[in-house]
N, C-alpha and C positions, 0 to 999 in steps of 0.2 A: 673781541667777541669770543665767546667758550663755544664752541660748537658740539655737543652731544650723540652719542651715541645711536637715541634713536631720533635724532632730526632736530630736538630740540633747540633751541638757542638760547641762551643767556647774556646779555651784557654788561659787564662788571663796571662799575665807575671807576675811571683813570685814577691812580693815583697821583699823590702829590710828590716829585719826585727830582723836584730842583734841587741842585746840589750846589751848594755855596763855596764849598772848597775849589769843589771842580771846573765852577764859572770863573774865580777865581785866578786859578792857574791858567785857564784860558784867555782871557782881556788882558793878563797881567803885562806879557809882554804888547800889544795893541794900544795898551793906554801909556806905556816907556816910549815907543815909536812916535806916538803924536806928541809928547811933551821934549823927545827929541829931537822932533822939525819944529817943535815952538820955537825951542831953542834957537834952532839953526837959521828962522827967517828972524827972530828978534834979536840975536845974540844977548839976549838974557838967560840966565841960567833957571831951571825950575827947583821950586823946593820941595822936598817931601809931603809937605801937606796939601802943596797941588797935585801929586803923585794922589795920595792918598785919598783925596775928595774927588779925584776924577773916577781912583778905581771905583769906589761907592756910588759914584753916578750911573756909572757904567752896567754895574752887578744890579742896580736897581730898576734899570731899565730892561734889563735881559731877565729879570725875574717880573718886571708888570707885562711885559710880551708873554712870557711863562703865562700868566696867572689866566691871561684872555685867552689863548690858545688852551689851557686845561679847562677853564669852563666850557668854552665851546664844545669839547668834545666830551663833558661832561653831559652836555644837555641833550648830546647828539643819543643819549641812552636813554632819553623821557621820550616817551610816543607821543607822536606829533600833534595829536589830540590834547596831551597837556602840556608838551612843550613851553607857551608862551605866555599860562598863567602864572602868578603870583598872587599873594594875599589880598592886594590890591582887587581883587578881580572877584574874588569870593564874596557873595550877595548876603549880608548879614539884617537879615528882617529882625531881630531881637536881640536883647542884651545877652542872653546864654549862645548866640552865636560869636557873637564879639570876645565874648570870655571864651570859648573854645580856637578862634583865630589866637587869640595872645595867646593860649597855652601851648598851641601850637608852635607860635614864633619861641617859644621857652626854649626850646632844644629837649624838654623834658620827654620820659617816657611816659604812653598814654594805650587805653584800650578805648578803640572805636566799634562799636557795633551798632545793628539798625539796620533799617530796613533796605533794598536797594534803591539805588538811582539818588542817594540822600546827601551825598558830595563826599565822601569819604576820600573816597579814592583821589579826588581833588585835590582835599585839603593836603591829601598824603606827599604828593610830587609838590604842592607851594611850600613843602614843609621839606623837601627834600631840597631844593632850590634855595631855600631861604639860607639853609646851613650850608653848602655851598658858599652861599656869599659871604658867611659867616668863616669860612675857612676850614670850617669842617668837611669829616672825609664820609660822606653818607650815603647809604644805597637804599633801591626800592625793590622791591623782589615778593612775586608770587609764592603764597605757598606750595603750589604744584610745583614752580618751578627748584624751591629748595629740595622739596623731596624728591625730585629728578634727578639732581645734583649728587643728594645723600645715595638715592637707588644705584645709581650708575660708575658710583666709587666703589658700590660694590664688586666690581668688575675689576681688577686690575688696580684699582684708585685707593684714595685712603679715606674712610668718611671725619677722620677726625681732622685733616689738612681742612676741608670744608668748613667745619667746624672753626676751628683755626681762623682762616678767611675772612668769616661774616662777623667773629667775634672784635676782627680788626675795627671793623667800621665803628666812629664816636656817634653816630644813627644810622639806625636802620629798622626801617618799615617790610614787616609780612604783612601782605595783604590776602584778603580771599582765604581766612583760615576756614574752612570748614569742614565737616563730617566725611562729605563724599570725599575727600580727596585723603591720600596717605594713609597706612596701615598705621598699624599699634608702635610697629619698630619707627619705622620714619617720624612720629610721632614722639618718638623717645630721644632723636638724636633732635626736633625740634625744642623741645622741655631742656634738653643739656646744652644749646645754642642758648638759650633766652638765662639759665643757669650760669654760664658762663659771663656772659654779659653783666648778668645782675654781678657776679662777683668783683669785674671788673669796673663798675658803675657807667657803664655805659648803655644811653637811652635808646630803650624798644618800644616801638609802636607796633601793635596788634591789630589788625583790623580783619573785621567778620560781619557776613550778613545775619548770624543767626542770633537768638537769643542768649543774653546772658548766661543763664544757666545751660544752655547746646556749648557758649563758647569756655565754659567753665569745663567740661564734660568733656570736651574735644582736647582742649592741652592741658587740662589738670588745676586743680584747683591750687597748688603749689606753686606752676608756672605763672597762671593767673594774677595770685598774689604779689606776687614776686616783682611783676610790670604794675601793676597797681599801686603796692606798696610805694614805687618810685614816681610815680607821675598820677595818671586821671582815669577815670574811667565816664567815657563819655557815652553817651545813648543818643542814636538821630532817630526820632520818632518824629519829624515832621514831614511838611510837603515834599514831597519829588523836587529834590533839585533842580533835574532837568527838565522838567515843567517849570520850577519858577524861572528858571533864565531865559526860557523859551517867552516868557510874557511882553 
């Protein structure tokens, strides 16, 4: 958890941070010991290849413990309002929602905008989860809270480490871009995030309540392009999500 300056909180997704060498060196003598009491109750001698198929069993198992324990604590950073959905769960009344759930599952980059309450913010965390399971390293993150991050490196910090950071992620979702929030500067260090990324080809999802042309306007019509260019640009003009699942 980053804890902030002025109260704020952010919480980064764990990374992925199994070390193969170092599990490795670890078991290495653990799995000699057990093939030396094999030994020693069978008086049969062990061969290398059981040596070597037991480390692999070993290292595979201490990496699928791994893998449960990082998603768990992965998910432990989705609010518990979205916690437990998946795609699965997303209520698809028409074929252009279906076509937007698979794009979603794509990994690809995409701009979401629309009205509120239209499931955005939904699809964002099934979309986060999905890659996740996918193996990828992907975060979700407010635009207030990036430009908190940027603002507050002002101080002592570096805004380009930040920078640096978000550009790691193979996805990653701003949500809530809008007018009210962020100056021109923070604004600028968001346009060199989404730059960076495009350089790097790694997929950015956008998401905004405003209209197109506000959310053209707010990051630039360069930045715009740029996510676009790589992925979709979607419009939710339909019913209140949270009225249809309410039915």
């Amino acid at each position: 958890m980053q804890q902030q300056e002025d109260g704020m909180s952010f919480e980064l997704c764990p990374k992925d941070n199994f070390n193969v060498n170092a599990v490795e060196q670890e078991v290495s003598s653990k799995v000699y010991n057990l093939l030396f009491e094999k030994e020693r109750k069978t008086n049969k001698p062990t061969t290398n290849e059981e040596y070597v198929q037991l480390l692999r069993e070993t290292i595979r198992g201490r990496r699928i413990a791994f893998d449960q324990q990082l998603f768990s604590s992965r998910l432990e950073t989705i609010p518990l309002r979205y916690r437990n959905y998946t795609f699965e769960d997303y209520q698809c009344e028409s074929v252009k929602d279906k076509q937007i759930v698979e794009h979603m599952k794509s990994g690809q980059s995409a701009i979401l905008y629309g009205a509120n309450g239209t499931g955005k913010t939904m699809l964002a965390y099934c979309a986060i989860r999905y890659q996740w399971e996918a193996g990828k390293y992907a975060q979700y993150i407010l635009a207030a809270d990036f430009f908190d991050l940027i603002r507050n490196s002002f101080n002592g910090g570096d805004p380009l480490k930040v920078l640096k950071d978000f550009t790691a992620f193979d996805y990653l979702v701003v949500d809530e871009i809008d007018k009210k929030h962020g100056t021109q500067t923070e604004y600028v260090y968001l346009y060199r995030l989404i730059n960076e990324r495009y350089n790097e080809m790694k997929a950015t999802v956008l998401i905004s309540n405003s209209s197109r042309k506000d959310l053209e306007n707010v990051v630039g019509i360069s930045a715009f392009s740029r996510v676009a260019g790589d992925g979709k640009i979607i419009e939710f003009d339909g019913e209140d999500y949270r009225k249809r699942r309410a039915k």
